[in-house]
Jmol script that loads the backbone (N, CA, C; Angstrom):
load data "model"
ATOM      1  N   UNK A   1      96.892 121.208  92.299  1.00  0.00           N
ATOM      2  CA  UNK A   1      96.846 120.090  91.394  1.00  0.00           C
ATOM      3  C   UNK A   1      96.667 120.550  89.953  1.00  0.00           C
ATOM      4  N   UNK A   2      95.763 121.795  89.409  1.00  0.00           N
ATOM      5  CA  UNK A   2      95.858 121.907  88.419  1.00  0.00           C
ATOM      6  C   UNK A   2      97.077 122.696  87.537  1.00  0.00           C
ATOM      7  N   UNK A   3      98.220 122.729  88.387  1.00  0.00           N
ATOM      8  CA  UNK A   3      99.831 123.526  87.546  1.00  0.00           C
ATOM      9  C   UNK A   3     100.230 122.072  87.610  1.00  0.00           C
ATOM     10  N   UNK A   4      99.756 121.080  87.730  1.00  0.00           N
ATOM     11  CA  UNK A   4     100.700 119.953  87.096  1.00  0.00           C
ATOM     12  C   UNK A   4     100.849 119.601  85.391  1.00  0.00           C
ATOM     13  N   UNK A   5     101.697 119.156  85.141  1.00  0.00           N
ATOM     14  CA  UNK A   5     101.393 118.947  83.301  1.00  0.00           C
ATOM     15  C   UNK A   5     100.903 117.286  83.825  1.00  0.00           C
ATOM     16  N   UNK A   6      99.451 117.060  82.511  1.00  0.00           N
ATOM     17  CA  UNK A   6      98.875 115.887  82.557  1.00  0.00           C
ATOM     18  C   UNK A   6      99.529 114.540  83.360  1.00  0.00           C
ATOM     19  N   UNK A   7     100.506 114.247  82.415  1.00  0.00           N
ATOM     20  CA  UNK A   7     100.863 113.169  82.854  1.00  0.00           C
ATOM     21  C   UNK A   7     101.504 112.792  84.556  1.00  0.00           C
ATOM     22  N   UNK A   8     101.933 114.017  85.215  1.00  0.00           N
ATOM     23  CA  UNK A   8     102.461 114.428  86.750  1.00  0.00           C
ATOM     24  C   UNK A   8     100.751 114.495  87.027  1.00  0.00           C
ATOM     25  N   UNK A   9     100.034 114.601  86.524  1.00  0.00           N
ATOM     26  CA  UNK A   9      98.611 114.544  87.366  1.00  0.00           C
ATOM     27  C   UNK A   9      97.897 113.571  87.219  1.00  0.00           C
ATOM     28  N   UNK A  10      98.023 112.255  86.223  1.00  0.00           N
ATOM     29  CA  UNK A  10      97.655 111.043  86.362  1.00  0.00           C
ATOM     30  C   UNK A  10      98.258 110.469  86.742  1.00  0.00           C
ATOM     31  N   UNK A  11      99.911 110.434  87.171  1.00  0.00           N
ATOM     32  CA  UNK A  11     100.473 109.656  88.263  1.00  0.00           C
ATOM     33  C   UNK A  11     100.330 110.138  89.649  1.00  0.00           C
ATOM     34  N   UNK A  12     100.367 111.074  89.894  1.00  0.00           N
ATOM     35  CA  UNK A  12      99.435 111.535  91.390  1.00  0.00           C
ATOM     36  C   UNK A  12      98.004 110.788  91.604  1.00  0.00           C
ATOM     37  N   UNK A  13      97.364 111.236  90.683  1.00  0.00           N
ATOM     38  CA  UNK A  13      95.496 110.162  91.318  1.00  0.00           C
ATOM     39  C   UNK A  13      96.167 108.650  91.136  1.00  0.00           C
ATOM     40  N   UNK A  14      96.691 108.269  90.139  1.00  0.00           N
ATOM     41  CA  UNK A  14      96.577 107.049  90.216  1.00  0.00           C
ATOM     42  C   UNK A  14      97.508 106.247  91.214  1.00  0.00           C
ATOM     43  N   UNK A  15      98.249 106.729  91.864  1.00  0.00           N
ATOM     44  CA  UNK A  15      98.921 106.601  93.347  1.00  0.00           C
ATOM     45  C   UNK A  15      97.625 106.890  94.168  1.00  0.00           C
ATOM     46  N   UNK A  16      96.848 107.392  94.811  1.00  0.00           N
ATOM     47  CA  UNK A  16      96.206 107.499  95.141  1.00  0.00           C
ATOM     48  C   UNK A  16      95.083 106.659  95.061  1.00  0.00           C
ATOM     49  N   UNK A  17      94.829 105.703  94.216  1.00  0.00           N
ATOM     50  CA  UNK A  17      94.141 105.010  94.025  1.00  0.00           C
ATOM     51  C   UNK A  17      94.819 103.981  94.065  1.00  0.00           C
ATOM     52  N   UNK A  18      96.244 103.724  94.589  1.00  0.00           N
ATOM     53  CA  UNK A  18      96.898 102.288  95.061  1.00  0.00           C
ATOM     54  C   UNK A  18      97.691 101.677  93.759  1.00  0.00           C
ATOM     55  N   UNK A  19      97.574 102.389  92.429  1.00  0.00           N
ATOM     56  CA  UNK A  19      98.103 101.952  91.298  1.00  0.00           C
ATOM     57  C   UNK A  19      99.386 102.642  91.154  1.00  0.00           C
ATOM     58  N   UNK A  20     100.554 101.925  91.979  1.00  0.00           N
ATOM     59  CA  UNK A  20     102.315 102.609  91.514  1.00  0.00           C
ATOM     60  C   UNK A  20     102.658 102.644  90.628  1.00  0.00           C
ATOM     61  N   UNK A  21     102.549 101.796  89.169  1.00  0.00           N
ATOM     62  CA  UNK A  21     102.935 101.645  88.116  1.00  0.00           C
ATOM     63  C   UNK A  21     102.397 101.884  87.267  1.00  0.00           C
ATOM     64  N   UNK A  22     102.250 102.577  85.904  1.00  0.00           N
ATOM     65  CA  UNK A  22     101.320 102.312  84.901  1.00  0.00           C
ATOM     66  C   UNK A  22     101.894 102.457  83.091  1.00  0.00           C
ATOM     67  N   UNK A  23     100.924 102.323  82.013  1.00  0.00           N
ATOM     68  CA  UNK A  23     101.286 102.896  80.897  1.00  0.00           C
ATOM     69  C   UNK A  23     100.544 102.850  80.379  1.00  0.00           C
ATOM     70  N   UNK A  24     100.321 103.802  79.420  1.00  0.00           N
ATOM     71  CA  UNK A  24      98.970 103.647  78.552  1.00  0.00           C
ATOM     72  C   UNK A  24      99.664 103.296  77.104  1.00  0.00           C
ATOM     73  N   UNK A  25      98.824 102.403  76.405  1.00  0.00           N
ATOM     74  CA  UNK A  25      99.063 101.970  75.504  1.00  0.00           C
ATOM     75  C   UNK A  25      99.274 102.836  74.414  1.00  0.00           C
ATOM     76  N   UNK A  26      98.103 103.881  74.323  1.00  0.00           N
ATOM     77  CA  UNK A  26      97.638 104.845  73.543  1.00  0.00           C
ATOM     78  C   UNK A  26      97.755 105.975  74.240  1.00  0.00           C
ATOM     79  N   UNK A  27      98.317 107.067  73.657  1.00  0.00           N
ATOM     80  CA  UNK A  27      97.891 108.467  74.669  1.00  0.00           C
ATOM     81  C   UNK A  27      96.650 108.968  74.547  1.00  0.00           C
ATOM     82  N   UNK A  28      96.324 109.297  75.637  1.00  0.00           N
ATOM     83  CA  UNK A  28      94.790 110.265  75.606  1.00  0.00           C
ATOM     84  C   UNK A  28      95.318 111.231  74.097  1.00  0.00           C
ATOM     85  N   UNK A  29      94.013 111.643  73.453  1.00  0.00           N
ATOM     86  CA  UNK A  29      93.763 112.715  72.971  1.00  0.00           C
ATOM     87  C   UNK A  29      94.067 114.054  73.698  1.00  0.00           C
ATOM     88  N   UNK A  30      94.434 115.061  73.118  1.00  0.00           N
ATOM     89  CA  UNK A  30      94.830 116.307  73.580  1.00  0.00           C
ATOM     90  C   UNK A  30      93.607 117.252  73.165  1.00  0.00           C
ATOM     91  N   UNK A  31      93.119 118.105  74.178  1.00  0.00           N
ATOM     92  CA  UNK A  31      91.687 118.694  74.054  1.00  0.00           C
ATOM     93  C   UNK A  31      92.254 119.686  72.748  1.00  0.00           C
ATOM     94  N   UNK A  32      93.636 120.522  72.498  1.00  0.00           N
ATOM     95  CA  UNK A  32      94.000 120.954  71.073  1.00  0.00           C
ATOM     96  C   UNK A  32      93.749 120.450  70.030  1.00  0.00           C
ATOM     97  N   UNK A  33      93.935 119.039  69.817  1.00  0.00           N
ATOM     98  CA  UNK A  33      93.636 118.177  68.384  1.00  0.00           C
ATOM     99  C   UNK A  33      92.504 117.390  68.356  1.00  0.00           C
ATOM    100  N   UNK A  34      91.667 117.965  69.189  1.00  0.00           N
ATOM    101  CA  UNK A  34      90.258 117.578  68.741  1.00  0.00           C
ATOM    102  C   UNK A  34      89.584 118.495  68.240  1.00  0.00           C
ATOM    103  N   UNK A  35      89.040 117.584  66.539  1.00  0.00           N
ATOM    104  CA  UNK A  35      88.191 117.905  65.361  1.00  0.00           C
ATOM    105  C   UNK A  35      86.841 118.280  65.947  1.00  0.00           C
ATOM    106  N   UNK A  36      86.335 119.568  64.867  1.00  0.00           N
ATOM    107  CA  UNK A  36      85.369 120.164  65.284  1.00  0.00           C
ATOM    108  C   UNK A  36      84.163 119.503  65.798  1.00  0.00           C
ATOM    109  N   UNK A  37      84.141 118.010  65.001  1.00  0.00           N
ATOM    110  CA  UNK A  37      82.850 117.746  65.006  1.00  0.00           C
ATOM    111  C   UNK A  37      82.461 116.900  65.800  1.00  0.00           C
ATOM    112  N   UNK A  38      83.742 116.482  67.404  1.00  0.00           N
ATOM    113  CA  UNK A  38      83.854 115.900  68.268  1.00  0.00           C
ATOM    114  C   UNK A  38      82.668 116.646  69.335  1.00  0.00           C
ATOM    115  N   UNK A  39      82.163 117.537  68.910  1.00  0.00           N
ATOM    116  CA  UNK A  39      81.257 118.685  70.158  1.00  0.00           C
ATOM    117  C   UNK A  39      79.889 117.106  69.680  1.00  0.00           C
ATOM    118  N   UNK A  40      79.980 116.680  68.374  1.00  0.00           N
ATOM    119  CA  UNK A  40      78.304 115.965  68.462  1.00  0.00           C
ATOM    120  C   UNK A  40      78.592 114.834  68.768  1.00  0.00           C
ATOM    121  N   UNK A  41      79.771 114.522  69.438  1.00  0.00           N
ATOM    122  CA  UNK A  41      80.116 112.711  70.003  1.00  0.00           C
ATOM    123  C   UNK A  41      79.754 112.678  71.374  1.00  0.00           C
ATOM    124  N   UNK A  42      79.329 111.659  72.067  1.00  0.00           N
ATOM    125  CA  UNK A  42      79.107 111.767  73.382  1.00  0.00           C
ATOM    126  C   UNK A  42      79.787 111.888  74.289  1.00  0.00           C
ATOM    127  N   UNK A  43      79.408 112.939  75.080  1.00  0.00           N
ATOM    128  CA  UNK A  43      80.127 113.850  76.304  1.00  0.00           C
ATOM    129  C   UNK A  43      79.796 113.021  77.480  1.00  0.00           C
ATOM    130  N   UNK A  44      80.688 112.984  78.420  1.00  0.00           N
ATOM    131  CA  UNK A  44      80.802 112.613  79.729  1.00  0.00           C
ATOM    132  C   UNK A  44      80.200 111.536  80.388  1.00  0.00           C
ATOM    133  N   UNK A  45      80.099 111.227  81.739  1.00  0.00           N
ATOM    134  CA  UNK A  45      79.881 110.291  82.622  1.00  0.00           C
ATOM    135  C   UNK A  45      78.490 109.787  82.609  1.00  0.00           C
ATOM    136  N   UNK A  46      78.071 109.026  82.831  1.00  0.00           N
ATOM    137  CA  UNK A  46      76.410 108.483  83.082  1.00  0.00           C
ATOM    138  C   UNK A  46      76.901 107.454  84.646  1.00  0.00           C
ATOM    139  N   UNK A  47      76.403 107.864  85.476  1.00  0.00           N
ATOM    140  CA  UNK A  47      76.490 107.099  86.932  1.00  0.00           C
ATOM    141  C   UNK A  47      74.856 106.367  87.254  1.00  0.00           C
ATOM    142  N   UNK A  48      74.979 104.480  86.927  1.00  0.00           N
ATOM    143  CA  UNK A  48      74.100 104.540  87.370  1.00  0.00           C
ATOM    144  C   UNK A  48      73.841 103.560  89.242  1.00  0.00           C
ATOM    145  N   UNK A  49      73.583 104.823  89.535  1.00  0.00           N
ATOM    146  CA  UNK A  49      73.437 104.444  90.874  1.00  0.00           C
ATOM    147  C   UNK A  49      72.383 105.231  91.846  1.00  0.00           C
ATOM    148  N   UNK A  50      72.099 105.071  92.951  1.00  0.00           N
ATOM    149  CA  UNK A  50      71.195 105.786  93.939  1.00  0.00           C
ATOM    150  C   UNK A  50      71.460 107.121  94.631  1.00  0.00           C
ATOM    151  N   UNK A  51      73.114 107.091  94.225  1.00  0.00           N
ATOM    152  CA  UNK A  51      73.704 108.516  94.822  1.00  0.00           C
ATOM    153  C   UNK A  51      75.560 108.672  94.159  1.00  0.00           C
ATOM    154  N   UNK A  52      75.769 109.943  94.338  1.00  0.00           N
ATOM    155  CA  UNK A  52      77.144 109.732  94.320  1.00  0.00           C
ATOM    156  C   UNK A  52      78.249 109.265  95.051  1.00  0.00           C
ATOM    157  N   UNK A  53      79.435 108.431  94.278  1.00  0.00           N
ATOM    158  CA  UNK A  53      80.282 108.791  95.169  1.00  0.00           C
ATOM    159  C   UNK A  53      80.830 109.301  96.077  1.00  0.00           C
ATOM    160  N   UNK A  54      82.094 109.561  96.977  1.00  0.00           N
ATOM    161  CA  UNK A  54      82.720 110.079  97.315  1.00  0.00           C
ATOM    162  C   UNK A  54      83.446 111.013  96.675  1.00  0.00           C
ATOM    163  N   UNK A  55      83.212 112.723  96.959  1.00  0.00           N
ATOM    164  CA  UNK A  55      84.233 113.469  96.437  1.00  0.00           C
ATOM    165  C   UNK A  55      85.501 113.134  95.691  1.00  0.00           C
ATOM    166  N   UNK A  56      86.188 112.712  96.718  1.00  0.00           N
ATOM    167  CA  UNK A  56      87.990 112.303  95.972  1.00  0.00           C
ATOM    168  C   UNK A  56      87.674 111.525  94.853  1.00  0.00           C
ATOM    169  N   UNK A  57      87.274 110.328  94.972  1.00  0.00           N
ATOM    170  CA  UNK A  57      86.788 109.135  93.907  1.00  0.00           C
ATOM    171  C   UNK A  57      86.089 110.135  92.718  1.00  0.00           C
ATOM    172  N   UNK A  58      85.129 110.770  93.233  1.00  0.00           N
ATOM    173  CA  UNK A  58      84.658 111.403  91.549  1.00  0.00           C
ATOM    174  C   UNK A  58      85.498 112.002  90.866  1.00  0.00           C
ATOM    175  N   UNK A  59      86.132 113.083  91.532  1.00  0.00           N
ATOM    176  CA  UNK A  59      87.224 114.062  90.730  1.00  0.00           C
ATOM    177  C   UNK A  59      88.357 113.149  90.436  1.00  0.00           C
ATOM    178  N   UNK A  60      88.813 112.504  91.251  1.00  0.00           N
ATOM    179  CA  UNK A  60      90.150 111.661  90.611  1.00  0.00           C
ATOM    180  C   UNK A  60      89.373 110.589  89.259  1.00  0.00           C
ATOM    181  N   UNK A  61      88.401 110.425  89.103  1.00  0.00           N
ATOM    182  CA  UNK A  61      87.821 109.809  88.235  1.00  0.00           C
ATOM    183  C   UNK A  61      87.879 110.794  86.825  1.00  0.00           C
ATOM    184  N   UNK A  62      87.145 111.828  87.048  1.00  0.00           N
ATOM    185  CA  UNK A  62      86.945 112.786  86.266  1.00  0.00           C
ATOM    186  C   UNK A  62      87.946 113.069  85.537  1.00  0.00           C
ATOM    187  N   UNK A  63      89.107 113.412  86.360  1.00  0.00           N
ATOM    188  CA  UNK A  63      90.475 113.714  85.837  1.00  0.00           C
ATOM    189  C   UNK A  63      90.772 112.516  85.264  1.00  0.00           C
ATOM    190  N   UNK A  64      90.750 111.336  85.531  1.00  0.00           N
ATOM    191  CA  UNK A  64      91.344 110.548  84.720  1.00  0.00           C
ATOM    192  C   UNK A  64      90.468 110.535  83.204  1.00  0.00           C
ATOM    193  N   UNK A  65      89.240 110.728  83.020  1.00  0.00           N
ATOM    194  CA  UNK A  65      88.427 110.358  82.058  1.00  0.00           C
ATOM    195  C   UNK A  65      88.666 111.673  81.025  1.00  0.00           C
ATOM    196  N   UNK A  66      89.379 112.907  81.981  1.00  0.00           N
ATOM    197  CA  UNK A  66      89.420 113.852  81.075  1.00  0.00           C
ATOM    198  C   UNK A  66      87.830 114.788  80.999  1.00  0.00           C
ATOM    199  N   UNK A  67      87.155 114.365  81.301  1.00  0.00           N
ATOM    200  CA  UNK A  67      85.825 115.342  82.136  1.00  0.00           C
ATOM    201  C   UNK A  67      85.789 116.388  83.512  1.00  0.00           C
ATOM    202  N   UNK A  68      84.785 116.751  83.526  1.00  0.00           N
ATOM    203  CA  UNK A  68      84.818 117.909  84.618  1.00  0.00           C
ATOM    204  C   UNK A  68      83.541 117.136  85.440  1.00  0.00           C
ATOM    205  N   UNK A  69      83.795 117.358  87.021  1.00  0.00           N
ATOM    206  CA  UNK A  69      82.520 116.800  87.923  1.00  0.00           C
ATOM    207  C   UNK A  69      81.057 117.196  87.076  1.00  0.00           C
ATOM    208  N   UNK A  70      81.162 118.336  86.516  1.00  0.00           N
ATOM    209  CA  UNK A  70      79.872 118.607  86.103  1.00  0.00           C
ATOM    210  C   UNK A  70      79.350 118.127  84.943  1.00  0.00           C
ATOM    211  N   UNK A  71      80.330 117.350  84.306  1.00  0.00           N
ATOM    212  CA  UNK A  71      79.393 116.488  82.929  1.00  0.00           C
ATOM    213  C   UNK A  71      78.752 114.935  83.641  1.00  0.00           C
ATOM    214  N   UNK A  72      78.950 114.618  84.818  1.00  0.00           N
ATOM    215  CA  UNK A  72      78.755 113.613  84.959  1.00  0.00           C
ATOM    216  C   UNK A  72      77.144 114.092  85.527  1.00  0.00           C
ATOM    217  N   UNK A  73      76.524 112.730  85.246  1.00  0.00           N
ATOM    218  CA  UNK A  73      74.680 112.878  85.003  1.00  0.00           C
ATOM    219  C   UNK A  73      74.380 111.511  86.157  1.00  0.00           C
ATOM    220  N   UNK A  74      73.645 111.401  87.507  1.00  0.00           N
ATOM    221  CA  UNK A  74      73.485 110.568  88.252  1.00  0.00           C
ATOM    222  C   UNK A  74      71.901 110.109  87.603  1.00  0.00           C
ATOM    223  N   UNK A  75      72.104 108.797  87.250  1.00  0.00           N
ATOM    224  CA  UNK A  75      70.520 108.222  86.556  1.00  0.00           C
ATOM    225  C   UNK A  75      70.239 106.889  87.718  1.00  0.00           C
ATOM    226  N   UNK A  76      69.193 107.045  88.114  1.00  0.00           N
ATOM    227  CA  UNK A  76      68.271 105.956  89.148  1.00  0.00           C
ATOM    228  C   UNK A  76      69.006 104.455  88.724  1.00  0.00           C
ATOM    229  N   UNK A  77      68.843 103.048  89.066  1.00  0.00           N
ATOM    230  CA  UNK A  77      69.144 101.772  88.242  1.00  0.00           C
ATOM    231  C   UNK A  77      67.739 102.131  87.712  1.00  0.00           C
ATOM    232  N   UNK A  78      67.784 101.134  86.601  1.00  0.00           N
ATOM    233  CA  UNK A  78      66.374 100.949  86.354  1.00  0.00           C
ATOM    234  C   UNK A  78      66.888 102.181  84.399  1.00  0.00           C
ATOM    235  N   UNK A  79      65.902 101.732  83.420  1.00  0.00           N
ATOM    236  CA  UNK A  79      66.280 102.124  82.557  1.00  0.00           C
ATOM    237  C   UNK A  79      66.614 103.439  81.872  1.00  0.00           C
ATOM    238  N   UNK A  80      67.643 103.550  81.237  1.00  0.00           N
ATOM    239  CA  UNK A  80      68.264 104.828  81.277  1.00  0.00           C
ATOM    240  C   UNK A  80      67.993 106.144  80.181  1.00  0.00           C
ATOM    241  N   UNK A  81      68.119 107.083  79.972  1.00  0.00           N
ATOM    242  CA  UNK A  81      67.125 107.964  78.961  1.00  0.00           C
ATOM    243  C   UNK A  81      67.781 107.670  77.749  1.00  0.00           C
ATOM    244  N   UNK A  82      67.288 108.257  76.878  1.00  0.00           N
ATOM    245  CA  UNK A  82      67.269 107.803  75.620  1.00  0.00           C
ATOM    246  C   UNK A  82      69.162 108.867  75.034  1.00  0.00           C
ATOM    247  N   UNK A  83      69.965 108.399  73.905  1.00  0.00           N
ATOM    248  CA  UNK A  83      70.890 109.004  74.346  1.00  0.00           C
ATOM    249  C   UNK A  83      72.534 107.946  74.719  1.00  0.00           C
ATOM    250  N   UNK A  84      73.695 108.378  74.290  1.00  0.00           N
ATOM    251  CA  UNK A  84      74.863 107.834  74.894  1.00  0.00           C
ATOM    252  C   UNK A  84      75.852 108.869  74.992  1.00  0.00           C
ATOM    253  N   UNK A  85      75.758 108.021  76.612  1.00  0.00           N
ATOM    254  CA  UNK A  85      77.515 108.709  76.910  1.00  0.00           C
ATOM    255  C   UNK A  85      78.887 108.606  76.618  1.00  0.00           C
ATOM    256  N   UNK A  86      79.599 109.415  76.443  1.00  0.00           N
ATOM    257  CA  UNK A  86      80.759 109.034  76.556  1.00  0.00           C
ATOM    258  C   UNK A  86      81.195 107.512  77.111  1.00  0.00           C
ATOM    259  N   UNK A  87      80.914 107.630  78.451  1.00  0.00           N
ATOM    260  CA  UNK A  87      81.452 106.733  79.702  1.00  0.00           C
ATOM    261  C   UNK A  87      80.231 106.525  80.455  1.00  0.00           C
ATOM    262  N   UNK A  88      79.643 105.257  80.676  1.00  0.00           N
ATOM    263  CA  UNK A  88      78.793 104.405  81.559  1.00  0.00           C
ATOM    264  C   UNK A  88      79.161 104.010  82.759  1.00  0.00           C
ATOM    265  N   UNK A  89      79.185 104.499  83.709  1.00  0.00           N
ATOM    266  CA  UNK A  89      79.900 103.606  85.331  1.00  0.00           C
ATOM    267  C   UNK A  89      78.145 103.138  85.982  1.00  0.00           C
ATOM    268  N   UNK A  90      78.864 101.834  85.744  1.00  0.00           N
ATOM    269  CA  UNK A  90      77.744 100.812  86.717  1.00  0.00           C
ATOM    270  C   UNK A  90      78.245 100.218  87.947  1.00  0.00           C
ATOM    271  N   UNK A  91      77.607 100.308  89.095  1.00  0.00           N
ATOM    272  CA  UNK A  91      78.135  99.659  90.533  1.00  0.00           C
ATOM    273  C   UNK A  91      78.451  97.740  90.621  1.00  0.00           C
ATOM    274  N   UNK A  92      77.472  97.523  89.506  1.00  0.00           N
ATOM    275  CA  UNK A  92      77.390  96.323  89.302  1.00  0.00           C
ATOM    276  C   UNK A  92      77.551  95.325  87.980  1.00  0.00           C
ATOM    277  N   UNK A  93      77.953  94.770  87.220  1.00  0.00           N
ATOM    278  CA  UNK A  93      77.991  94.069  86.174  1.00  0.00           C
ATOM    279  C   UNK A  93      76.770  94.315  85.528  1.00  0.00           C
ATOM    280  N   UNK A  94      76.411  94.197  84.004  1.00  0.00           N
ATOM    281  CA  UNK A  94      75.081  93.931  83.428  1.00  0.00           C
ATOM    282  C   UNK A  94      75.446  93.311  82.099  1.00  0.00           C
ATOM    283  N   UNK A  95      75.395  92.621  81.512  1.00  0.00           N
ATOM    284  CA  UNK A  95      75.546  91.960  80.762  1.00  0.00           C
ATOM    285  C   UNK A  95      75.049  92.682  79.429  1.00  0.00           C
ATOM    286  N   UNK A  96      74.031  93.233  79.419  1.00  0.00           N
ATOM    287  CA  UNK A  96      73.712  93.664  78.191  1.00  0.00           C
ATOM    288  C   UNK A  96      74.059  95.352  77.992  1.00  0.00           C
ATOM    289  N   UNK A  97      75.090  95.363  79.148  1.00  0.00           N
ATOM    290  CA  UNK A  97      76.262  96.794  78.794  1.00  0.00           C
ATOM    291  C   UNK A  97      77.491  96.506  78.859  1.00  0.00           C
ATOM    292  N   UNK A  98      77.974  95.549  78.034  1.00  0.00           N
ATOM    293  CA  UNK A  98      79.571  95.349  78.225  1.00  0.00           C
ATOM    294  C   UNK A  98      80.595  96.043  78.038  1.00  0.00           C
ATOM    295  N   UNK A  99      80.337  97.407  78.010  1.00  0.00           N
ATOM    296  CA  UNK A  99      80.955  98.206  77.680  1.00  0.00           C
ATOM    297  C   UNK A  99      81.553  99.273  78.834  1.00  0.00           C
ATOM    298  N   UNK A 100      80.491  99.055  80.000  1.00  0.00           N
ATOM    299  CA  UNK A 100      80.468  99.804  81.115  1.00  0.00           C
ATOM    300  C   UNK A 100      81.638  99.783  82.196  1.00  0.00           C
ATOM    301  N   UNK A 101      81.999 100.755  82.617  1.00  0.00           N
ATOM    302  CA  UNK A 101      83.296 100.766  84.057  1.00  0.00           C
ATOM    303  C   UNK A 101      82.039  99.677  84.838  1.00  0.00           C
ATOM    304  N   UNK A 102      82.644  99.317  85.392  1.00  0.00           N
ATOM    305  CA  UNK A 102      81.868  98.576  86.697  1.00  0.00           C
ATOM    306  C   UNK A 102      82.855  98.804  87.665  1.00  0.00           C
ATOM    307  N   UNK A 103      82.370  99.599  89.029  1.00  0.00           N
ATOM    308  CA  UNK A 103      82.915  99.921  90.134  1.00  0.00           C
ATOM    309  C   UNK A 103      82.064 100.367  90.973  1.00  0.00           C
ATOM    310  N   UNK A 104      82.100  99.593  92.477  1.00  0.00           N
ATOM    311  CA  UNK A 104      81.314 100.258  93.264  1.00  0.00           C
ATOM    312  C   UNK A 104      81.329 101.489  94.119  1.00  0.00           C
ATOM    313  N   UNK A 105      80.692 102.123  94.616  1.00  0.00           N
ATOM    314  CA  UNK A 105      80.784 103.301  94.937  1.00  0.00           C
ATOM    315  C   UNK A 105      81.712 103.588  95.820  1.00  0.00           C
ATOM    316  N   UNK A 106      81.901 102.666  97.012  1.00  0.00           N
ATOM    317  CA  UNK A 106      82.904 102.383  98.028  1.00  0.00           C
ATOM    318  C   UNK A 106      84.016 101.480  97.711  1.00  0.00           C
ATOM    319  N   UNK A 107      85.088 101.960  96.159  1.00  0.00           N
ATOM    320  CA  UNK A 107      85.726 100.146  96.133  1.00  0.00           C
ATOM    321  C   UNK A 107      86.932 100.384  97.044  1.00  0.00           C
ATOM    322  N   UNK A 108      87.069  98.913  97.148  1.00  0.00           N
ATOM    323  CA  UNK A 108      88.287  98.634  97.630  1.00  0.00           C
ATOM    324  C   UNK A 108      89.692  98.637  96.698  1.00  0.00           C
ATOM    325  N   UNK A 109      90.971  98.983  97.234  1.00  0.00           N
ATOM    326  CA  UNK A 109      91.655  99.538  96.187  1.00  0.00           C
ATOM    327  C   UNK A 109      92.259  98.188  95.092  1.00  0.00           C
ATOM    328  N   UNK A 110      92.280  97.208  95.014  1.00  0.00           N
ATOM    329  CA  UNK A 110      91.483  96.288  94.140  1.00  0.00           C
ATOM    330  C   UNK A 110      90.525  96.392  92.944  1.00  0.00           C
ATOM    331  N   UNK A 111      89.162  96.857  93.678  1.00  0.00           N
ATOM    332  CA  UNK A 111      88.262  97.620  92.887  1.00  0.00           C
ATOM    333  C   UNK A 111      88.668  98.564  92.471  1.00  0.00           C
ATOM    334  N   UNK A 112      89.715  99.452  92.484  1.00  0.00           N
ATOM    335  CA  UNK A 112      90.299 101.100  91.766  1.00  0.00           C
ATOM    336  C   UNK A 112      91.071 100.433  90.833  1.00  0.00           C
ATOM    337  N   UNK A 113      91.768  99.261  91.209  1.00  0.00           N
ATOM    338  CA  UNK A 113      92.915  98.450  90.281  1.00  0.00           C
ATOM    339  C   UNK A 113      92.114  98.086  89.135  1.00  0.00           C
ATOM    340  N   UNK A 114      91.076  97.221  89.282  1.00  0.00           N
ATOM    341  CA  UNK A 114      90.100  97.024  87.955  1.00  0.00           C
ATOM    342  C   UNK A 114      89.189  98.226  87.470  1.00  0.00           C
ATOM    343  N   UNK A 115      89.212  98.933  88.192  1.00  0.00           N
ATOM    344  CA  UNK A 115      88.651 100.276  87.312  1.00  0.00           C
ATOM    345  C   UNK A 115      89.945 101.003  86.569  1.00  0.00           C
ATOM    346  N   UNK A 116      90.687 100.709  87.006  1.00  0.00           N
ATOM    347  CA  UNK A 116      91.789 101.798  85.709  1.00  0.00           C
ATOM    348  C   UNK A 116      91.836 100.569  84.591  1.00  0.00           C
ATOM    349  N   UNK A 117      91.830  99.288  84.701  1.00  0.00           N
ATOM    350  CA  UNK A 117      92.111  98.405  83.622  1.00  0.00           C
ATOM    351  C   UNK A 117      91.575  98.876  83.007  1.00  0.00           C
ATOM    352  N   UNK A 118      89.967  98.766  83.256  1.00  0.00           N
ATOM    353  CA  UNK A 118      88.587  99.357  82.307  1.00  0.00           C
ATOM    354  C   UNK A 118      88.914 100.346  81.459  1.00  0.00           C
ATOM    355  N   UNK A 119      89.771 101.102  82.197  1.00  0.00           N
ATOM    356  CA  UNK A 119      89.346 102.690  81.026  1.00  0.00           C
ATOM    357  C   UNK A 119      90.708 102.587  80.486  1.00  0.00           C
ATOM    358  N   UNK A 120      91.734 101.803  80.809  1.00  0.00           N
ATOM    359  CA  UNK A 120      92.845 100.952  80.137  1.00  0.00           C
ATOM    360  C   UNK A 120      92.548 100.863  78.474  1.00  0.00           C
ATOM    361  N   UNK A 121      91.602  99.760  78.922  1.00  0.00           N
ATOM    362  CA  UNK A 121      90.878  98.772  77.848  1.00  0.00           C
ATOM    363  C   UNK A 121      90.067  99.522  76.792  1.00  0.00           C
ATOM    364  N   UNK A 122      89.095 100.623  77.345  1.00  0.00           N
ATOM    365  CA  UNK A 122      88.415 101.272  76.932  1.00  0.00           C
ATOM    366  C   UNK A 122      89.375 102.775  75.862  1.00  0.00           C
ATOM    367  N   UNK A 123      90.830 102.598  76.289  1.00  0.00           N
ATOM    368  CA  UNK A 123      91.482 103.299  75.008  1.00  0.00           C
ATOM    369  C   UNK A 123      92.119 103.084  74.225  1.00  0.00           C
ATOM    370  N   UNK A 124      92.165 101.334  74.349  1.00  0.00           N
ATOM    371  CA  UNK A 124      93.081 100.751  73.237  1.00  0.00           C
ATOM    372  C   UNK A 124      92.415 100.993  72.159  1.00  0.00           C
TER     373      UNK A 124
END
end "model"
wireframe off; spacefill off
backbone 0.3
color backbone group
């Protein structure tokens, strides 16, 4: 999977996640044309939940977000450390994070359908 060029590797996960069609509005950023001073913007995943995912689901996540399994940080529910991430995935809605993926740990591919909107939405 990793001799694919990007875009042959986000249409692979995202088949995999039940999504045949797609387009992004905006292209991802290219890790080349990112400015130096992107190292002090916030890095990676915040999961808040009781455990992780499923393997496949994280890494096909990862890859889509453009992170590595290992930036992602598993935090208890309940309030979160001081600090922002990149990317917030909550299992459940919260109102006073509207900003957050919401997807549950087990979704149904439905639930994968509204999680790519999210990070859709999240690069316009």
């Amino acid at each position: 999977m990793h001799d694919r060029a990007p875009a042959d590797l986000r249409a692979a996960l995202l088949s995999r996640m039940g999504i045949p069609s797609w387009q992004l509005r905006h292209p991802l950023p290219a890790d080349a044309t990112e400015e130096p001073h992107a190292a002090t913007e916030p890095q990676g995943l915040w999961l808040v939940a009781e455990r992780l995912p499923a393997r496949p689901l994280l890494e096909d996540l990862c890859a889509l977000l453009g992170i590595t399994p290992a930036e992602v940080s598993l935090h208890p529910p309940g309030p979160l450390p001081a600090g922002q991430p990149r990317w917030l995935w909550l299992t459940r809605p919260d109102p006073a994070r509207p900003g957050a993926l919401v997807c549950p740990l087990n979704p149904t591919a439905a639930d994968k359908r509204a999680l790519w909107q999210q990070i859709r939405t999240h690069h316009d």
